[in-house]
C-alpha positions as CSV (number, residue, x, y, z in Angstrom):
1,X,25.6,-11.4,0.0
2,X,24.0,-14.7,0.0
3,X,25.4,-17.0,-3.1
4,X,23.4,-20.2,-2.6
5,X,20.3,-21.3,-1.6
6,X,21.3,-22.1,1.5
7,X,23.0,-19.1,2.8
8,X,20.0,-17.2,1.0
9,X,17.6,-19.0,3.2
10,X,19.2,-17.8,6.6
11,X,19.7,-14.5,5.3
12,X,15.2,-14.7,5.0
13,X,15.4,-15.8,8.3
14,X,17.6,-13.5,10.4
15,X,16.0,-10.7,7.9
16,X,19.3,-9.2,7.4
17,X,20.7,-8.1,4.4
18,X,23.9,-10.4,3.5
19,X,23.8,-12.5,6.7
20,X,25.0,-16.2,5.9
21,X,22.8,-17.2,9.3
22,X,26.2,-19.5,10.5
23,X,25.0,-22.1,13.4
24,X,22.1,-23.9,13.6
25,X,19.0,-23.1,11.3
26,X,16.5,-21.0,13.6
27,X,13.8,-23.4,13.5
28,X,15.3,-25.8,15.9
29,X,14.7,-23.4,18.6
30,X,10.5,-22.6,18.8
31,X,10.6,-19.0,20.3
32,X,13.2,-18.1,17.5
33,X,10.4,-18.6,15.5
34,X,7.6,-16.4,16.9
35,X,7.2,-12.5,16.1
36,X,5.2,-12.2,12.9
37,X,1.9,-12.5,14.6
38,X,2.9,-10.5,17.9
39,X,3.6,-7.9,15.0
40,X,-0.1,-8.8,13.1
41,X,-1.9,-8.7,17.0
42,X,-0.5,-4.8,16.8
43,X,-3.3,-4.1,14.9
44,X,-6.2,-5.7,17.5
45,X,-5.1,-3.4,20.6
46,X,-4.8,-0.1,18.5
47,X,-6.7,3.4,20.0
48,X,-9.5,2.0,18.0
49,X,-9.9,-1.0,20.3
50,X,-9.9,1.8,23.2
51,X,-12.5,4.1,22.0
52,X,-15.1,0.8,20.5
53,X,-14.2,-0.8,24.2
54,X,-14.5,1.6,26.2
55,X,-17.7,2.9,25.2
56,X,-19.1,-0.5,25.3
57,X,-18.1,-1.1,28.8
58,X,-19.4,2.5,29.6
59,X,-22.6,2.4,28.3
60,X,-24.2,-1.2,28.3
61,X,-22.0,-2.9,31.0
62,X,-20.8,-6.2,30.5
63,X,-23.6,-7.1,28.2
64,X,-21.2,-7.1,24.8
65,X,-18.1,-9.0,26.5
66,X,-19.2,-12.1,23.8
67,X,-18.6,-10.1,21.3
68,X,-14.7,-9.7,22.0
69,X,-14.5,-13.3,23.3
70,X,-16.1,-14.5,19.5
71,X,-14.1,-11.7,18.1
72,X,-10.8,-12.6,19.2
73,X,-11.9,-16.7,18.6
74,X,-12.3,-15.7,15.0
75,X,-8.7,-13.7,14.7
76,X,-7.3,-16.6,15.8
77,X,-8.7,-18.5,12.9
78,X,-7.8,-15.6,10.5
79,X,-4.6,-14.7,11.5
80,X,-3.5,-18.7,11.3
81,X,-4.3,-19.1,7.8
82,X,-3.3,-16.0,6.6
83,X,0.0,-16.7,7.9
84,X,-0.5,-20.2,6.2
85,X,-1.1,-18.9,3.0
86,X,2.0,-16.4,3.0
87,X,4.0,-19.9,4.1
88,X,2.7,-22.3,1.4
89,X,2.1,-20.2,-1.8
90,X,5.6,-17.7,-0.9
91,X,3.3,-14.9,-1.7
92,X,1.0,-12.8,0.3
93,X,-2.9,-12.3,-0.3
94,X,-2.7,-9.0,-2.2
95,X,-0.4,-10.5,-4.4
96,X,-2.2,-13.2,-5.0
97,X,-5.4,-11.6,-5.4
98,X,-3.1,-8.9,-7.7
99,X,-2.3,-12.0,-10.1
100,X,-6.1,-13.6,-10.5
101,X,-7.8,-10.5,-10.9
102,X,-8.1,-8.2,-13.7
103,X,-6.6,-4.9,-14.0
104,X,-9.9,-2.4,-13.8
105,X,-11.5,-5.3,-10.5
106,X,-7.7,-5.3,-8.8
107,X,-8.0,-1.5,-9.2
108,X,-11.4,-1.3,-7.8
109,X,-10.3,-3.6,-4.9
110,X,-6.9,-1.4,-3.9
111,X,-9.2,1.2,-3.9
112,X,-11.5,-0.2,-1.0
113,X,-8.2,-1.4,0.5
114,X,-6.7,1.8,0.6
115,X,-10.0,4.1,2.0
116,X,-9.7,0.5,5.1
117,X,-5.9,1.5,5.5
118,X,-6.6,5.3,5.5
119,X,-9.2,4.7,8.4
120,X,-6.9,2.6,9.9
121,X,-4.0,5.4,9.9
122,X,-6.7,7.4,11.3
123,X,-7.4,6.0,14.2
124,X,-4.4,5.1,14.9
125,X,-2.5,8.8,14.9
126,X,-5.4,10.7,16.3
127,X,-5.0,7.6,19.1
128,X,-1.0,8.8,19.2
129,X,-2.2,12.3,19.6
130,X,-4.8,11.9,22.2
131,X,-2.3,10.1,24.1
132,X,0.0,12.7,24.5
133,X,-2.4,15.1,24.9
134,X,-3.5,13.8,27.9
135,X,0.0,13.0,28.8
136,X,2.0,17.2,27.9
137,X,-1.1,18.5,27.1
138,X,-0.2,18.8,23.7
139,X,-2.0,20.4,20.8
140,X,-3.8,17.2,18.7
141,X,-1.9,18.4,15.8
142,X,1.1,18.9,17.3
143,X,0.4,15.2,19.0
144,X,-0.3,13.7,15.4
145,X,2.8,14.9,13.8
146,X,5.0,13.5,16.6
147,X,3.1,10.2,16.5
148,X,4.3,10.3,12.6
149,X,7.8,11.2,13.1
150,X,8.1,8.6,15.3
151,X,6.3,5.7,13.6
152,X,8.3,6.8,10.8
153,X,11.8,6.4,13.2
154,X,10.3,2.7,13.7
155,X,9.4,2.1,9.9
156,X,13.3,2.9,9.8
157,X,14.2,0.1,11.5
158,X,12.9,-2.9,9.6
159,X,14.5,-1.0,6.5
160,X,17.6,-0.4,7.5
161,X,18.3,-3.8,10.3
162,X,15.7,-6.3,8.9
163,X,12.1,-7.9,9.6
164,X,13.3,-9.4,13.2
165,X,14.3,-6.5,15.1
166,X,11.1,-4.4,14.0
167,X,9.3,-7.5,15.8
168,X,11.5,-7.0,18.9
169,X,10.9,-3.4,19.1
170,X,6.8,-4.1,18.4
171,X,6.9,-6.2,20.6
172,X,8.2,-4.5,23.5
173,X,5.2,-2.0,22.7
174,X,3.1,-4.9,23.1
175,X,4.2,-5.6,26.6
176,X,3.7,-1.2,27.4
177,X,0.2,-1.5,25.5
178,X,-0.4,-4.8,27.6
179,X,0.2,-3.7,30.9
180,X,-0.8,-0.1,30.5
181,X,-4.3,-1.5,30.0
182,X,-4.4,-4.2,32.3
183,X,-2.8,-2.5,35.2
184,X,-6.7,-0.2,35.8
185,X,-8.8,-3.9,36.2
186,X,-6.4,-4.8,39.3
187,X,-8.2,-2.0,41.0
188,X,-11.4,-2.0,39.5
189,X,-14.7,-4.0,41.2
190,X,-15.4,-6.2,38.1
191,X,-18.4,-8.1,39.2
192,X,-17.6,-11.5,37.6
193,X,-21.0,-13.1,37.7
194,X,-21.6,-10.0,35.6
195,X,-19.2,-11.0,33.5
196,X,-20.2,-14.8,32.7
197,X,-23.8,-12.9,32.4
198,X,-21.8,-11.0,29.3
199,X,-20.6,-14.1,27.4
200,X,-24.1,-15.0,26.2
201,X,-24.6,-13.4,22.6
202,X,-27.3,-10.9,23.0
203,X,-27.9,-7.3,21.5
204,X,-29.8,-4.4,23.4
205,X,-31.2,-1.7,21.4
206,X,-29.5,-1.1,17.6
207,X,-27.0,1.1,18.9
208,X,-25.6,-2.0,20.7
209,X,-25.4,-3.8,17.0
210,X,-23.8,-0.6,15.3
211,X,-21.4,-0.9,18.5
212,X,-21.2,-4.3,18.1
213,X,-19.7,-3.9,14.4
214,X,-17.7,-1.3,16.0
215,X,-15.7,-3.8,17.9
216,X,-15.7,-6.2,15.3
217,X,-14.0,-3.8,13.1
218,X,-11.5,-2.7,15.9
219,X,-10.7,-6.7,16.4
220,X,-11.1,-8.5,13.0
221,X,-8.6,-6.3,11.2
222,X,-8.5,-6.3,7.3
223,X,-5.3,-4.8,7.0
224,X,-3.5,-6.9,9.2
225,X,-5.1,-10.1,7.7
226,X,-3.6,-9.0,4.2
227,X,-0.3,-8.0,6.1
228,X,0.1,-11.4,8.4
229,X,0.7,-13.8,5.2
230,X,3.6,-11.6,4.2
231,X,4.9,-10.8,7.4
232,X,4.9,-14.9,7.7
233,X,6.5,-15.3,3.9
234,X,9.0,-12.9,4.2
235,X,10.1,-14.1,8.0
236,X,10.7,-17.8,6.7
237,X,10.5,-18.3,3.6
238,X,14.3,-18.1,2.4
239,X,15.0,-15.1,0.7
240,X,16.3,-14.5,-2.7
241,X,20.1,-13.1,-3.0
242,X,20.1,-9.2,-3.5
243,X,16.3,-8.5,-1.8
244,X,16.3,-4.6,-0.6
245,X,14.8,-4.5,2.9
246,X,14.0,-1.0,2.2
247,X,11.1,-2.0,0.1
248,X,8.0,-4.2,0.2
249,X,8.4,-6.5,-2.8
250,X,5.5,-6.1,-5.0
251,X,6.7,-8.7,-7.8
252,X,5.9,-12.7,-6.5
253,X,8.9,-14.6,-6.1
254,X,9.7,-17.0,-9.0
255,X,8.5,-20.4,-9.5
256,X,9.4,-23.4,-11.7
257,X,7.1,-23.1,-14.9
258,X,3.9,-24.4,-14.3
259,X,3.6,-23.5,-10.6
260,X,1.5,-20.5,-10.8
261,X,-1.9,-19.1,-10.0
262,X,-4.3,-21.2,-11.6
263,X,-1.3,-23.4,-13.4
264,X,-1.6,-27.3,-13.5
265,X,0.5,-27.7,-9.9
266,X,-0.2,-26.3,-6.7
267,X,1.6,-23.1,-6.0
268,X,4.1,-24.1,-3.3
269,X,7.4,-22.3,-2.0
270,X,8.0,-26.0,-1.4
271,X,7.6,-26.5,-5.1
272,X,10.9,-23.8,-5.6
273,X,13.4,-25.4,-2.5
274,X,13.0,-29.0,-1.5
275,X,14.1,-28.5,1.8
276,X,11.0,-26.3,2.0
277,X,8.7,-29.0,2.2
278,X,10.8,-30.6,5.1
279,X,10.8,-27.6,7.2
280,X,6.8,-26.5,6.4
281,X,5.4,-28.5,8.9
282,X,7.4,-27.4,12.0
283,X,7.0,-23.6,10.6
284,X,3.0,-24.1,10.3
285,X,3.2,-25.6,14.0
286,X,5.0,-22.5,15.2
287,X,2.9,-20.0,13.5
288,X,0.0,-22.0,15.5
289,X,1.8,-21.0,18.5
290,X,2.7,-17.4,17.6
291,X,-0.6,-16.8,17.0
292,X,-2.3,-17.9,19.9
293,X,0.0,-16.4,22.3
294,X,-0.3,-12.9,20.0
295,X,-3.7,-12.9,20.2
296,X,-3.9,-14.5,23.9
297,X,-2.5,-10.9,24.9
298,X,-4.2,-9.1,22.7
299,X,-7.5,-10.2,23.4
300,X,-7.1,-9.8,27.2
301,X,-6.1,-6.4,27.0
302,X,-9.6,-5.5,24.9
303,X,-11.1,-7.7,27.5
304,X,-9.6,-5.9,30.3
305,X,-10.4,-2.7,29.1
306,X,-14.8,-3.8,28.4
307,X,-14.0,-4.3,31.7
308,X,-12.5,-1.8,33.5
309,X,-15.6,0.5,31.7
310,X,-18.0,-1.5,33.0
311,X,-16.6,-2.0,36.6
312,X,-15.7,1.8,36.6
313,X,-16.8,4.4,34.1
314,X,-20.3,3.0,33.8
315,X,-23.1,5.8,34.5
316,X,-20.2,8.4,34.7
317,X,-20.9,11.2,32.5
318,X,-18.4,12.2,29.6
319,X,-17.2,8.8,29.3
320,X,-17.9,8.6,25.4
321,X,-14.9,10.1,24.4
322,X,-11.4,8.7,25.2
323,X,-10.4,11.9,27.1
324,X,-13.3,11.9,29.5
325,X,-13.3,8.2,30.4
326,X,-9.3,9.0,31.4
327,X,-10.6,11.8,33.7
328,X,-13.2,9.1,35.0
329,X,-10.4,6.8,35.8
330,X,-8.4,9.2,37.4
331,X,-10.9,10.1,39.4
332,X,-12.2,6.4,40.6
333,X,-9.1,4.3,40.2
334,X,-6.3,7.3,41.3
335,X,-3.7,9.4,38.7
336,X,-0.9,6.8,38.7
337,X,-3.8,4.8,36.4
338,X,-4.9,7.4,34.4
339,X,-1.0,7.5,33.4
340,X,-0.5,4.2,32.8
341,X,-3.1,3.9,30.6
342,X,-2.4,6.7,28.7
343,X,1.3,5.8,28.4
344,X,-0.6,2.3,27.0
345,X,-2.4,4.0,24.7
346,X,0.5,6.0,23.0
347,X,2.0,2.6,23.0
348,X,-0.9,1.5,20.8
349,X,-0.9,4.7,18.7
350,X,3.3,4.4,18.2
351,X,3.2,0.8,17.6
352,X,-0.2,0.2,15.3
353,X,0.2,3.3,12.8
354,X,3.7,1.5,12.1
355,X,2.4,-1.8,11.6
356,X,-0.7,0.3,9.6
357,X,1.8,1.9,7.4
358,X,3.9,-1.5,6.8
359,X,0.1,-3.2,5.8
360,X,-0.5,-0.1,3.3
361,X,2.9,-1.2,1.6
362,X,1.9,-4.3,1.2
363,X,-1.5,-3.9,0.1
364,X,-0.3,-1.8,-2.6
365,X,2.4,-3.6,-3.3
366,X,0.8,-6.6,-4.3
367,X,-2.1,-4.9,-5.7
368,X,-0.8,-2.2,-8.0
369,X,2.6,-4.4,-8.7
370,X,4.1,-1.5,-7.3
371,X,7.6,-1.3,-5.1
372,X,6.9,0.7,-2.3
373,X,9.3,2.6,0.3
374,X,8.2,1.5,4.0
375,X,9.0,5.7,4.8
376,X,7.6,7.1,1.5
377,X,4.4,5.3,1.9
378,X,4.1,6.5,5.8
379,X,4.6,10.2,4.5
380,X,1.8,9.7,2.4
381,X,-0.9,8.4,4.5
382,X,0.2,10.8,7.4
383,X,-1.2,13.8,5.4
384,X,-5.1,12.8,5.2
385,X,-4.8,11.6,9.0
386,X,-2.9,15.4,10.0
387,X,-5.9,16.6,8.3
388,X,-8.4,15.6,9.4
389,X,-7.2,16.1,13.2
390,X,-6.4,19.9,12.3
391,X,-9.8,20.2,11.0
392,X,-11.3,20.2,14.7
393,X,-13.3,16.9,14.0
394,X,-14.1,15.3,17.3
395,X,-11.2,12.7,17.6
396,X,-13.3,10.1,19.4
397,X,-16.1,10.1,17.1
398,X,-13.3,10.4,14.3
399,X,-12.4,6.5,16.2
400,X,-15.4,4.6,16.4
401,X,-16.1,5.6,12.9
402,X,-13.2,4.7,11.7
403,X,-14.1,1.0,13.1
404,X,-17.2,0.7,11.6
405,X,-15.0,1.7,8.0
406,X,-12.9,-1.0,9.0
407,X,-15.9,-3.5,10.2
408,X,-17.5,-2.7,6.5
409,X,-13.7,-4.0,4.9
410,X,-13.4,-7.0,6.2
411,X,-15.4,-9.6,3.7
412,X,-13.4,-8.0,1.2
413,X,-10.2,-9.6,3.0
414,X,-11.6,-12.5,4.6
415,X,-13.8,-14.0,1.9
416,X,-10.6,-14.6,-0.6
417,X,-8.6,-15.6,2.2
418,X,-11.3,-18.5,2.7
419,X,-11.3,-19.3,-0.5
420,X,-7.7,-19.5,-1.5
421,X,-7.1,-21.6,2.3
422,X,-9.6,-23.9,0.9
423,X,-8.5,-24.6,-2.8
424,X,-6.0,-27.3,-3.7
425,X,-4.9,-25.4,-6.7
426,X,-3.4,-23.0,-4.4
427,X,-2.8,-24.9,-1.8
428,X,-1.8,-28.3,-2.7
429,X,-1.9,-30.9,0.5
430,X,-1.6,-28.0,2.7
431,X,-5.4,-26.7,1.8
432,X,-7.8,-26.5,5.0
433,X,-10.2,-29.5,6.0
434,X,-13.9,-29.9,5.6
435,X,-14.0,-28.8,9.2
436,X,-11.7,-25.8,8.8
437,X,-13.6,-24.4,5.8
438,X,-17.1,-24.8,7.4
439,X,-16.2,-22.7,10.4
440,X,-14.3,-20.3,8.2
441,X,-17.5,-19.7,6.1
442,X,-19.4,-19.4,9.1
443,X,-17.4,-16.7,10.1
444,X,-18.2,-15.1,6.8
445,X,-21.5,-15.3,7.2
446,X,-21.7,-13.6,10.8
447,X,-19.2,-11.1,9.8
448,X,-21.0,-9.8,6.6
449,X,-24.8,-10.5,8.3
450,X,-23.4,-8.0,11.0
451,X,-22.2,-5.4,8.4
452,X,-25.4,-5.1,6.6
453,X,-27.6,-4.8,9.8
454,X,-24.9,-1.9,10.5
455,X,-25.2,-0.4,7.0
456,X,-29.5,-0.7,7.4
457,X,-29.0,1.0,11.1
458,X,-26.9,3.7,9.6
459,X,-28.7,4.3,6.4
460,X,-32.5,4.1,9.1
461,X,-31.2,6.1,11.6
462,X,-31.6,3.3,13.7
């Protein structure tokens, strides 16, 4: 058990319970330090991505490729200072919205939260379950279940051996995921002055807006944008003597008097250990680095997969579900694909409804000032998701609309993130730039000018 600050600090860092982190500190080795956002990018290659991608490619070609290239720019953005913000302040965004709201608005907000996290867990079983359906030929309920057990065997693993093996392990999915996607465009014709053609922002008809928001959803993630800045905190930020890793803390860790939400200093972890303050800078320079390279391979793979549709399944009938563009693929691009990519995309199911469940925690954590078991809370959101896929409801429409709920939750995360990034009260010297918060209010505004032309498409018929 740590019994100073400083053995309390590498004991954060290794994400072990009672280690006292002897040798040097981790930060003087740069890949030591990456992991939270390859766990974060998770959450932009889940079977959401697939069924949003694939249908794009499918149907309209390589005319939407912009979308995921603008997509994936802004998760860069979003992932970076949501990480920031869980490095500065030592809290993450649902806590910090949990403090400066009131109790019947930070009620109302969990609740949107949760219905984003329930379509999240959605997608991301019924992914788990088409996967090995396609795979055994397993019944989808018996699929789902499995996909639970198992994401509840990983959940396991950050409780019982800490934050930094659960990014190994997710991150060796990321690699499967990665290369059981990418694998299919080696073989595929892609015509690549096609493709340039695609990177100039254009729409079609309205469905290609609704399938537009689609993507957007699958790729802007609100649940991992609320999960990042804790995954970030709790990584580095040292860690308080006695912290149960079986839990995601709920309660904001203590500062000097006056160093609170809306108090008279910034809120800084630096503000609580002076070395912090020291060690900040090369920490936000590394997260800069983990999140490029995260998102790098996540936004390939989505690429690669807009791709593959286009090159392949395009004109091919039954491609507008997940199981008939795997049969497509077989057919033009040989079995050995169709089971790469479905081992890829029980990867993606595995790997995202753990890092879904993980976000839940934390969203209610900081939300409802709640401790929540990692397990207990995976349990829980499995039930509506078993549901649902032992009701019969068509499991790739059950997808894409579980993107556009996603697509409508994002201003809720990413307009506060903006906003607390951008205020000095929060964020002392650390807040973003004049340049920094114009394009992150830009994004805003695309993002939420996008959502209502979805929700006036939806509501018109079109």
């Amino acid at each position: 058990m740590p019994n100073n600050r400083s053995e309390a600090a590498d004991a954060g860092v290794t994400g072990r319970p009672g280690a006292t982190g002897r040798g040097p500190r981790p930060e003087h080795r740069l890949w030591a330090l990456l992991g939270p956002a390859f766990v974060a990018a998770v959450a932009y290659v889940d079977p959401g991505n697939v069924a949003a991608n694939l249908t794009a490619g499918a149907e309209y070609g390589y005319l939407l490729v912009w979308v995921l290239v603008v997509s994936n720019a802004m998760a860069v953005l979003i992932q970076y200072l949501s990480a920031k913000l869980g490095l500065v302040t030592g809290r993450s965004l649902p806590e910090l919205l949990g403090q400066r709201l009131r109790r019947g608005t930070r009620l109302t907000y969990w609740g949107q939260a949760e219905v984003v996290a329930a379509a999240t867990d959605l997608a991301e079983v019924i992914g788990g379950a088409i996967a090995l359906h396609l795979l055994f030929g397993l019944p989808l309920i018996w699929g789902g279940l499995i996909t639970g057990v198992v994401s509840m065997i990983l959940l396991a693993v950050h409780s019982r051996r800490g934050q930094r093996p659960f990014e190994f392990v997710i991150m060796g999915f990321l690699a499967i995921i990665a290369v059981g996607f990418l694998a299919g465009l080696f073989v595929s014709p892609v015509s690549w002055s096609e493709v340039a053609g695609g990177l100039v922002p254009r729409f079609g008809d309205a469905g290609t807006v609704l399938l537009a928001a689609s993507m957007l959803g699958a790729t802007v993630m609100p649940h991992a944008i609320y999960l990042h800045s804790a995954l970030a905190r709790d990584r580095h930020l040292p860690g308080e003597p006695g912290v149960d890793n079986e839990v995601v803390a709920a309660e904001p860790r203590a500062l000097p008097p006056g160093q609170g939400v809306g108090g008279a200093n910034p809120v800084t972890a630096a503000a609580a250990d002076p070395s912090w303050k020291d060690r900040l800078p090369r920490l936000l320079r590394a997260t800069k680095a983990d999140v490029l390279w995260s998102l790098l391979i996540a936004g390939s793979v989505n690429i690669a997969m807009l791709l593959l549709a286009a090159a392949s399944l395009r004109g091919v009938s039954g491609t507008d579900s997940i199981e008939g563009a795997h049969a497509a693929i077989e057919a033009n691009l040989g079995p050995a694909i169709g089971v790469i990519f479905a081992v890829g995309l029980l990867a993606s199911g595995l790997a995202a409804t753990s890092v879904g469940a993980y976000a839940g925690a934390v969203i209610m954590g900081g939300l409802l000032h709640r401790r929540i078991p990692l397990l207990t809370r995976r349990l829980i959101t499995l039930i509506p998701a078993l549901v649902i896929v032992g009701m019969g409801v068509d499991p790739t429409w059950a997808l894409v609309l579980s993107q556009v709920v996603l697509s409508l939750g994002i201003p809720f995360a990413l307009i506060p993130l903006v906003r607390l990034t951008s205020s000095r009260a929060v964020m002392g010297e650390h807040a973003s730039g004049l340049p920094v918060r114009v394009i992150g209010w830009v994004v805003v505004a695309l993002i939420v000018a996008l959502n209502l032309a979805l929700i006036v498409i939806t509501i018109t018929g079109g």
